[in-house]
N, C-alpha and C positions, 0 to 999 in steps of 0.2 A: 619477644618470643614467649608462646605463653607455654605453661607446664602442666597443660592437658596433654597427653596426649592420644589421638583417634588412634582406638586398639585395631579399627579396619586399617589406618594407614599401614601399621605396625605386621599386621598380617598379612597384607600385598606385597609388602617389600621379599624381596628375594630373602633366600637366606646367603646366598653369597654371588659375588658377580662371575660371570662366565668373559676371562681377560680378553678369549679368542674373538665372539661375538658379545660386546657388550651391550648392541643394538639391540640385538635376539633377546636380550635381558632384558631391554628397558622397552621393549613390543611385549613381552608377559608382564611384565607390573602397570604397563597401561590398562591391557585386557582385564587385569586382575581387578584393580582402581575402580573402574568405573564400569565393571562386570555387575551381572546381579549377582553375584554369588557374596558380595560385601555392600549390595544396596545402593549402587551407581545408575543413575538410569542415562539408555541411548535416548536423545531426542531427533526428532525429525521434523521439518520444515518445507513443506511446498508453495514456492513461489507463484504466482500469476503472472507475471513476465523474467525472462529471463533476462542475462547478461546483453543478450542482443539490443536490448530495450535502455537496462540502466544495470547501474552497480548501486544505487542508490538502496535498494532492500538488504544489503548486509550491513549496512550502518545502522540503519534502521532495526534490524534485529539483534545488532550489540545492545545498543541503546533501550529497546524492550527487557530484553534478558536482565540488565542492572535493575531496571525498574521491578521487575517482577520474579527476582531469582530472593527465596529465602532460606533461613540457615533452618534445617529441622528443628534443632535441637531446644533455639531459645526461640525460634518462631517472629523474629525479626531480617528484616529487608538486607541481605548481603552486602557487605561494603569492601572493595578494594576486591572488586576479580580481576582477575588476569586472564586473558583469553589468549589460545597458540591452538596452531595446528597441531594435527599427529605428529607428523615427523618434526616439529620441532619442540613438541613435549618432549620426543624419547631424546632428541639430541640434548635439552636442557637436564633429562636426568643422569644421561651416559657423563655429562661432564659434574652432576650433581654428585655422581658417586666416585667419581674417578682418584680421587684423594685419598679413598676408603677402603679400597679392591685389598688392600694386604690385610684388611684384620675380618676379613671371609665370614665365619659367623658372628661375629659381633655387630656387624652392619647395620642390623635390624635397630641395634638399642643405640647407633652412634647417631644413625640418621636419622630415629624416629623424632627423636626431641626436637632437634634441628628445624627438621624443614616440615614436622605435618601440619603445621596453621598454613606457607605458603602452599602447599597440593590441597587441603581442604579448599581451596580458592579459586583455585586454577581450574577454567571450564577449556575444553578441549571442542576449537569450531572449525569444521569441513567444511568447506566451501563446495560446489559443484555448479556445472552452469546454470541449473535451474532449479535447485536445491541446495540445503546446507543440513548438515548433522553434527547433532550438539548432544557432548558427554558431560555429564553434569557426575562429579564426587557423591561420596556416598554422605556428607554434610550438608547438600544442598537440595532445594525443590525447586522448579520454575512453573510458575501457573501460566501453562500456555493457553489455557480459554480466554485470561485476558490480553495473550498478548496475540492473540488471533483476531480478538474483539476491538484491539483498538489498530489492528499495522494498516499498513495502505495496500502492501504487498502481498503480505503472509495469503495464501491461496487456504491453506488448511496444512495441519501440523496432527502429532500424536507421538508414537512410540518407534523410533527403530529397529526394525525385527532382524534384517539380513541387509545387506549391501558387499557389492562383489564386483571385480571386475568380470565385463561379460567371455574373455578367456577365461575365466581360472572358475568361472562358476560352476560350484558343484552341488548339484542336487541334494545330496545327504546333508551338508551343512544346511540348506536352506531350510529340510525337514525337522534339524536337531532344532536350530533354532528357534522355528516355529512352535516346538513343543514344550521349550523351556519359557518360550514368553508366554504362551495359555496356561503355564503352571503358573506362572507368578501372578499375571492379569487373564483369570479365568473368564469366561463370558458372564454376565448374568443370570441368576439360575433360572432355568427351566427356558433358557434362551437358546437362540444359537447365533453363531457367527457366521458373519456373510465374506468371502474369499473373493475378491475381482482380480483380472486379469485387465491392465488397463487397452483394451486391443484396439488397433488401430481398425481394423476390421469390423470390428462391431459399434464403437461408438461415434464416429465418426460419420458413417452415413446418418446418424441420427443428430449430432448435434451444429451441425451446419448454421441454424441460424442465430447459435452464439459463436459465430466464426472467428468473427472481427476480436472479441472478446478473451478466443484460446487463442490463437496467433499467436506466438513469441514466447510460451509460454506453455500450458499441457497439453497442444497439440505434439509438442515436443518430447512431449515422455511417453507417451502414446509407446506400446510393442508391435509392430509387426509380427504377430503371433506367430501366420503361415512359416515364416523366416525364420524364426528363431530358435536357440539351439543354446543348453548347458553342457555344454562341451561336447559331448559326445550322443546326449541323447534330444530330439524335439521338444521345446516348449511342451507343447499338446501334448507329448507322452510325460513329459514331468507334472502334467497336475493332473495327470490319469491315476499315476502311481500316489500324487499326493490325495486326491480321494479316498484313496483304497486307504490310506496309514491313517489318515483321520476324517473319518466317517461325521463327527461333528460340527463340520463345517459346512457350510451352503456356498457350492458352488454353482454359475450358466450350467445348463447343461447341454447337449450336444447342437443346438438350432444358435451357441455364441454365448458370451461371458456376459453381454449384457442384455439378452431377449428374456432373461426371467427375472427382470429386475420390478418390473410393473406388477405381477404378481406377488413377489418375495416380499416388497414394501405394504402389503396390507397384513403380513400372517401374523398370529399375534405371538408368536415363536422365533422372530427374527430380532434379535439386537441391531436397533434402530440408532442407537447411541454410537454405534463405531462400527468399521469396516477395512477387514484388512485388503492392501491393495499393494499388486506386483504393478510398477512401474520400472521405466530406463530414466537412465539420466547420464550427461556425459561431464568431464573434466574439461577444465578451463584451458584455455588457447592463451596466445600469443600476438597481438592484442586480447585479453579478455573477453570484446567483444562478437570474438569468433568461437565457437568450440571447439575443445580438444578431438583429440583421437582417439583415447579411450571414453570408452560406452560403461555403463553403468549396470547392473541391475538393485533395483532396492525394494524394499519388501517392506510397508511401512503398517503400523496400527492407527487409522486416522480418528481423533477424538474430534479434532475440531473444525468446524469449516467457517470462513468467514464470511460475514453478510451484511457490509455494510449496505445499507440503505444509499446512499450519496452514489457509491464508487460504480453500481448498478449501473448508471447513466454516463461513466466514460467523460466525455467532454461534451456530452450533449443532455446538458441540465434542460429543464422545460423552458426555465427564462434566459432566455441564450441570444449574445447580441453580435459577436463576431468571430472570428476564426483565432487559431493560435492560444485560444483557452488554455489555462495550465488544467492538468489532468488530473482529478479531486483523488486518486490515488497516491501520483505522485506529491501535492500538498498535505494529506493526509500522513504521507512518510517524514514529507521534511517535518510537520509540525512534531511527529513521534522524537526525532533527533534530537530538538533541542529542550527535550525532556530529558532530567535526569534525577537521580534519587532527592538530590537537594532540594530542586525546585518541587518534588510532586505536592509536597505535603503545602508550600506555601500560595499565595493570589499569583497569578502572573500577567503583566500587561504588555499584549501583543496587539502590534495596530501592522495592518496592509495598504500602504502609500496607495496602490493601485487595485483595488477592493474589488473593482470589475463587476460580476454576476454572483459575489460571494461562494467564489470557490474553498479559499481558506479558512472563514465564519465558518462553513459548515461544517470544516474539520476542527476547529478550534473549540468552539460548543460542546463536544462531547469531552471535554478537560472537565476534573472534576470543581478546578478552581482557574478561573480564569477570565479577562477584562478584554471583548474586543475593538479594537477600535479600527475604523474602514475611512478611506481618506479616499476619491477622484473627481478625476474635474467635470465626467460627464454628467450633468445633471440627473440623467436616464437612468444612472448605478441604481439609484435608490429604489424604485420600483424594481427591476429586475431582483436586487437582492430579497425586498419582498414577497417576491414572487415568490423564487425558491424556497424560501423560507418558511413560503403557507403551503408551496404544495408539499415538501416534506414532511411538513406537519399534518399533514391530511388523515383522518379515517382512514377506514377501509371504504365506507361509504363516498365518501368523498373522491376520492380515485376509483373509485365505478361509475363517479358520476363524468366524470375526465371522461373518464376512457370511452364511455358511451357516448360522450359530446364529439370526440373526437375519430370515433367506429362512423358516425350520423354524416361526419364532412366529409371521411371516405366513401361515406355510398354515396352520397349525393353530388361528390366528381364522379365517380365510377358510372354512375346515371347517367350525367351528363356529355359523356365520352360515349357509351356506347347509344344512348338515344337522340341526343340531340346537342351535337357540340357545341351550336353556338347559346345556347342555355348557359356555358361554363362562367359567364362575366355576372350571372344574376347568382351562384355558388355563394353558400357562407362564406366560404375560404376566402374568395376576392373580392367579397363585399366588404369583410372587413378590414381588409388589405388594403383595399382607395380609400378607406374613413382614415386608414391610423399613417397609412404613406401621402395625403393629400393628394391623391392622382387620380387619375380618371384609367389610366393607362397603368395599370400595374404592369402585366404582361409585357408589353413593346418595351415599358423601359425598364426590366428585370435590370439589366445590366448596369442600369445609372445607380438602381438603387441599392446597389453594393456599396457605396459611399457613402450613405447616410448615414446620422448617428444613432443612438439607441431613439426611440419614439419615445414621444413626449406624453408625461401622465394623464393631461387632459383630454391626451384623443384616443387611450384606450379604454376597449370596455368594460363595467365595471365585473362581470363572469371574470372569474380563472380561468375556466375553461378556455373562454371566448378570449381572452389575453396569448392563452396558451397558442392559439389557433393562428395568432399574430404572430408569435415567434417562429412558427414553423413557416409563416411565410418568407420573415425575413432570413431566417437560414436558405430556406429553398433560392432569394433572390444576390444570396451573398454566394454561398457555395457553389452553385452553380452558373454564376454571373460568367465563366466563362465560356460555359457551352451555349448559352445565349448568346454572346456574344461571337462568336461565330458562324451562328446561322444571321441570314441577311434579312430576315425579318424572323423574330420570336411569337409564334404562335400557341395560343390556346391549352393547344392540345401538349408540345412542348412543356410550358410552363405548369400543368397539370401533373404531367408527370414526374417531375423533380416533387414536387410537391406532396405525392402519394409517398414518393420513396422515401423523405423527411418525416410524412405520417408514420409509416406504416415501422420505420425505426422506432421512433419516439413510444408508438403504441404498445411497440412489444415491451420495451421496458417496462410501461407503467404496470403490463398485465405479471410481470416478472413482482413488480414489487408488490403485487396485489396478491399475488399468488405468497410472498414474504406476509406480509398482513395475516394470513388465513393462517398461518400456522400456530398451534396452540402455544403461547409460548407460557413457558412458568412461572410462576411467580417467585418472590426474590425467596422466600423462605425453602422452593424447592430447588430453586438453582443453589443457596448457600447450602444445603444439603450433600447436593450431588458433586461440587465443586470436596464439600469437606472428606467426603465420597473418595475421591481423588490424593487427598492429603491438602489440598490447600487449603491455608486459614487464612488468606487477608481480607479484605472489605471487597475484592473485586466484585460479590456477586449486585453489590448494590449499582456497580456501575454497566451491567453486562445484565442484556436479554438473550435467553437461551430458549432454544426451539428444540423438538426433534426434525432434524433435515433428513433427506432421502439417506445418507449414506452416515453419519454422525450427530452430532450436536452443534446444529445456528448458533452462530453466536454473532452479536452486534451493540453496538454502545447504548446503553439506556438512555443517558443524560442527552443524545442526540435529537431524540423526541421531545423530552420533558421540557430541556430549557429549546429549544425553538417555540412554545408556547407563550413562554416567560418573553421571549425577544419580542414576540407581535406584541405584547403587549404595553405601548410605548409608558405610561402610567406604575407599572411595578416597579418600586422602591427599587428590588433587586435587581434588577436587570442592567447586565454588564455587556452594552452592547450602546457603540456611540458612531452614529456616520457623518461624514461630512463631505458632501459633496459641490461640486459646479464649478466654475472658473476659479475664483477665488480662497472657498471657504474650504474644497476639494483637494488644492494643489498641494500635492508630494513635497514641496520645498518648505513648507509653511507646515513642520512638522514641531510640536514644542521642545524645546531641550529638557535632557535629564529627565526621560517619564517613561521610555518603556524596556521592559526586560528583553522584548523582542522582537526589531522587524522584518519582517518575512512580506517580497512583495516578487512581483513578474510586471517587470519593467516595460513600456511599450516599444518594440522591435524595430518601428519605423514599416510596419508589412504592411500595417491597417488605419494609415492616416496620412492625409494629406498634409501635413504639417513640413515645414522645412527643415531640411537638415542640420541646418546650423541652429532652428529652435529644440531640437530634438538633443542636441549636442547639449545646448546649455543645460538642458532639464540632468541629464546622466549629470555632468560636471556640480551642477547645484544640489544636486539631491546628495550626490555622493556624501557632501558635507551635511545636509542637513540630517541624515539618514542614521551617520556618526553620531553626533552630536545628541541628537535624541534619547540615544541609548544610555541606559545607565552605566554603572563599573559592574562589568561581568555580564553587560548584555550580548545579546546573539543578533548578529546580521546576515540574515538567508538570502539571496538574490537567483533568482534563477532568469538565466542571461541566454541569448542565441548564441553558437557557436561557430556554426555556417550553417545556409540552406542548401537541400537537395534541389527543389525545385527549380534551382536557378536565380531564385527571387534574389535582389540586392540584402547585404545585411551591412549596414554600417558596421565598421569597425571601433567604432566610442561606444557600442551598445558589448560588447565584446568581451571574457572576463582579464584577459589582458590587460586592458586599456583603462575597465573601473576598478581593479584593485591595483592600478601604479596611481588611481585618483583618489582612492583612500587611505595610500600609503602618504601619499601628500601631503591630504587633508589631518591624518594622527600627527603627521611630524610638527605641521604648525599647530596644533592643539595639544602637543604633549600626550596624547593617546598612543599604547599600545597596542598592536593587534596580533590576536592569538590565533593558532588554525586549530579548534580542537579535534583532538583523534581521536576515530572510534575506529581503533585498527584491533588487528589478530596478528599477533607475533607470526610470521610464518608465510603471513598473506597481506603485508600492508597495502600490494598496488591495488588491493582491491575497497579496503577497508577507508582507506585513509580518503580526505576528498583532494581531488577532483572528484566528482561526483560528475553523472551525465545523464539523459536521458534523450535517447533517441527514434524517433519518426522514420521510415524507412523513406516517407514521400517527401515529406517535407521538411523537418531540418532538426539539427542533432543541436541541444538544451546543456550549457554546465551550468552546475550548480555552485554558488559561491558560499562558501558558512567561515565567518568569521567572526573572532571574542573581540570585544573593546574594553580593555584595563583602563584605568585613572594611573596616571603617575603621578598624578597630583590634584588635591581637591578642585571639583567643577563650580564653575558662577556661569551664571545665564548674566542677558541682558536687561535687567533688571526687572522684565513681566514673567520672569519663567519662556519664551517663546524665543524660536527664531523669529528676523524678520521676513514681511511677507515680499514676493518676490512677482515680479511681472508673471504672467501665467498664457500658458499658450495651447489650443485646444488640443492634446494629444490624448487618442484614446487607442487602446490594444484592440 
């Protein structure tokens, strides 16, 4: 206990407790605590998918907040928070003080000593289905630009202004509010603030072609304006009235909330840095992954929006060889997890048994210290990861040069459809489809060629471009392999048009990240300004590019640029980056013992190979051990495993997480290993915090996540090379 004590704790505290309501008591020393009125700040947090999807982004944002919460005072990395909801902060203080109630005013000076290091520590986190708000002590800071810059989830974050439930929302509060938070964070001077109404009504007809993208996530917070109502008065008459009260702010004006957005973004009077925004949000159900029945309003200050480069693309990277990809979002969260303050500062060697298209490289890269290593049997891995890895690395020029390569095979199908169809087999697209698929017959046999395996390096061309060109074939002949396969002969004009649609997705991304390229972004001495601007002092700005975006401040990982450079280039000393691919040299069993801090891999499901059940069997059962064994004392084992399919599809049950952690428990007990489950929970809310972890596909099938610690109980010896032994190997690819 130390014998400082915070003279704000000392001041929050009651002067004496109220016996009757002692809750009542401990709902004012919360407000008071992490009030501005003692320099507590509200945080807020917007998801990109909600609960529907995963519960994976609230571990994920424990996990960040450790990393990047610090103590004001001595400007060092917080250690030992404790995280709880509201109600059970006040329940933990009602019984903190409950000893105490008879000596009334003395309280202050009994409890201050006592307990103000634990409340200086203590972060207070809300959960909501599609949001989370976080109260940070008036001891602490959290730098949320980095922790925007590096989540997989985090949609955008800033300040919490209001939040209310949508019965009891009253206008006035939301006004006082309002005014107390532009006293504390004024605008920039000779600036002004921009006020959105997130309406359903107005942004929505406009953002349809990131559909796929809001789904599950701020399509859901979205107002129905027309509809809505603070108790007694219209939406539309409450920001009529809020106009009138604060004249400096920029609001839509009568043609909708978002029709004078296109204008507002060029004036040079607009604070382009932040924007405040009325959103809903609702409370959590029964499963989780239903929503509650109370509705939300929240009212937030957004600093930060998130922009990775990678996540832009969903599961459809340019070098893409089959279906059931893991999703560079969700990879990007797990890698976030099993970060913690310990490890940030030291190397960490992370290898993916099943390395695939290098989904997890490319979130692993932007660690500021880190070894990766990529392990599978298809020989094909290796170009694919390539691939990605140059076109993420790309210019700007370079991704003009894509996107017009691939604008040139849209018009010249487009051409060929409407002037002269049977022209479509002498097309780029299908020429270079029979060079790299060996057929003369792409078309007729779409349907076969859903089984092939990734293309072989020798038969593609040496363009990006012209490589790129190839994978939208094979998507188009995988993913749609069904609808071909139902018609009784696959014609032309059929297989053209899957074809345009796999284009004309792909296209828009690229012009999305092109459009990310063009933005001025800062340089690091402006960013560590603006960040310092903020209050934050650690190194983040060297690891984070910042932009001005339409409605706040871009932000996205530096080091994701810089070392993909460093990785092409196989000759650099420094370059921590090792693959091993093919039958042999590839296979997940044949993993060295005692060498990495962490494996993280997505196992193959049995969806997308022709392999036998009982080889698919042995691989789970072998790996399991080899997967253990690898790891060092205090390593992390991430697994993300199929749960069941919607589609119907078969899912073995050894693929299962059942089935492989009764084979890891196995495998520790003959090996004298421990296994830990570690928790990144919130007192208050473990069923959401703690893992099981899940992520789910509405179509096709719901994903847990396995994370578990391996302890030594006693010092490890390998077999006398350092390695396990290698193991028969059987062609399975994801």
């Amino acid at each position: 206990m130390s014998t400082d004590i915070d003279p704000r704790f000392a001041a929050a505290l009651p002067e004496q407790v109220d016996s009757g309501e002692p809750f009542r008591t401990a709902k004012a020393f919360r407000r008071a605590w992490f009030g501005q009125e003692h320099g507590g700040q509200a945080l807020f947090f917007l998801f990109s998918k909600n609960l529907s999807v995963t519960n994976v982004q609230f571990a994920e944002l424990l996990s960040l907040l450790r990393l990047h919460t610090y103590e004001r005072r001595t400007q060092e990395r917080a250690k030992a928070l404790h995280f709880v909801t509201s109600s059970e902060f006040d329940r933990l203080f009602v019984e903190m003080i409950e000893p105490f109630e008879k000596h009334g005013d003395e309280l202050r000076q009994i409890v201050g000593p006592l307990y103000s290091d634990i409340f200086s520590r203590t972060v207070v986190v809300d959960p909501r289905y599609g949001s989370c708000n976080v109260f940070l002590p008036p001891s602490l800071i959290a730098n949320m630009a980095a922790m925007a810059g590096q989540a997989g989830y985090i949609h955008s974050c800033g300040y919490l202004v209001f939040i209310r439930n949508v019965v009891k929302a009253d206008p006035g509060l939301l006004f006082t509010n309002l005014h107390k938070h532009l006293l504390r964070y004024p605008p920039s001077t000779d600036k002004k603030l921009r006020f959105f109404v997130y309406a359903d009504e107005d942004f929505t007809k406009e953002d349809r072609s990131e559909a796929s993208r809001l789904r599950a996530g701020l399509d859901d917070v979205k107002i129905h304006v027309e509809k809505a109502w603070f108790r007694t008065q219209r939406l539309v008459d409450v920001i009529g009235t809020l106009k009138e009260q604060m004249p400096d702010l920029v609001f839509g004006a009568g043609r909708g909330f978002r029709a004078d957005h296109d204008t507002q973004i060029g004036q040079d009077d607009i604070d382009r840095a932040r924007t405040l925004w009325l959103i809903q949000d609702h409370g959590i159900g029964n499963p989780p992954e239903q929503r509650g029945v109370d509705r939300y309003y929240v009212c937030y200050d957004q600093l930060f929006y998130a922009q990775n480069a990678v996540h832009l693309f969903d599961e459809n990277k340019p070098a893409w060889h089959d279906h059931t990809t893991l999703p560079p979002s969700l990879a990007g969260s797990l890698v976030n997890i099993i970060r913690t303050p310990e490890r940030h500062e030291a190397s960490l060697s992370i290898v993916d048994p099943f390395a695939g298209t290098g989904t997890s490289l490319l979130e692993v890269i932007r660690l500021p210290k880190a070894k990766f290593t990529g392990f599978d049997n298809d020989p094909g891995t290796e170009r694919l990861i390539y691939d990605n890895l140059q076109f993420f690395d790309q210019p700007r020029e370079g991704l003009i040069h894509i996107h017009r390569q691939l604008l040139d095979a849209k018009q010249e199908l487009l051409f060929a459809l409407d002037e002269n169809p049977a022209a479509i087999g002498g097309t780029r697209a299908l020429s270079l489809a029979r060079q790299v698929f060996r057929t003369e017959d792409v078309v007729g046999q779409a349907s076969v060629l859903d089984g092939l395996p990734s293309p072989r390096d020798e038969d593609l061309p040496n363009d990006l471009a012209e490589r790129i060109l190839v994978y939208v074939a094979m998507r188009t002949s995988k993913r749609h392999s069904a609808r071909f396969s139902r018609a009784a002969e696959t014609s032309d004009i059929d297989w053209c048009d899957a074809y345009l649609a796999e284009l004309e997705t792909l296209n828009a991304q690229i012009a999305r990240l092109i459009e990310l390229r063009d933005r001025q972004e800062l340089d690091a001495a402006a960013t560590e300004s603006y960040l310092r601007g903020l209050g934050y002092f650690d190194d983040s700005s060297k690891q984070l590019a910042m932009f001005f975006d339409d409605y706040s401040m871009g932000v996205m990982p530096r080091a994701q640029a810089v070392q993909v450079d460093r990785m092409l280039q196989e000759s650099d000393p420094k370059r921590e980056f090792e693959l091993y691919v093919g039958s042999e040299r590839g296979d997940a069993r044949g993993l060295p013992a005692a060498t990495y801090d962490v494996v993280i891999g997505d196992p193959p499901y049995g969806f997308n190979t022709v392999a036998e059940a009982s080889d698919l069997a042995k691989l789970y059962s072998e790996f399991a051990r080899a997967a253990l064994l690898s790891l060092r004392d205090g390593g992390d084992l991430v697994l993300c495993l199929p749960e069941r399919s919607h589609s119907g599809r078969y899912s073995p049950a050894f693929t299962h997480r059942a089935l492989v952690l009764q084979q890891l428990f196995l495998v520790a007990g003959e090996e004298e290993l421990q296994l830990v489950f570690p928790r990144n929970s919130v007192r208050g809310a473990e069923h959401l915090f703690d893992a099981d972890y899940y992520w789910e596909s509405q179509r096709a099938l719901r994903r847990s996540v396995l994370h578990v610690q391996v302890r030594f109980k006693a010092p490890r010896s390998d077999n006398g090379d350092g390695s396990m032994p290698q193991l028969a190997s059987t062609s399975l690819t994801h």
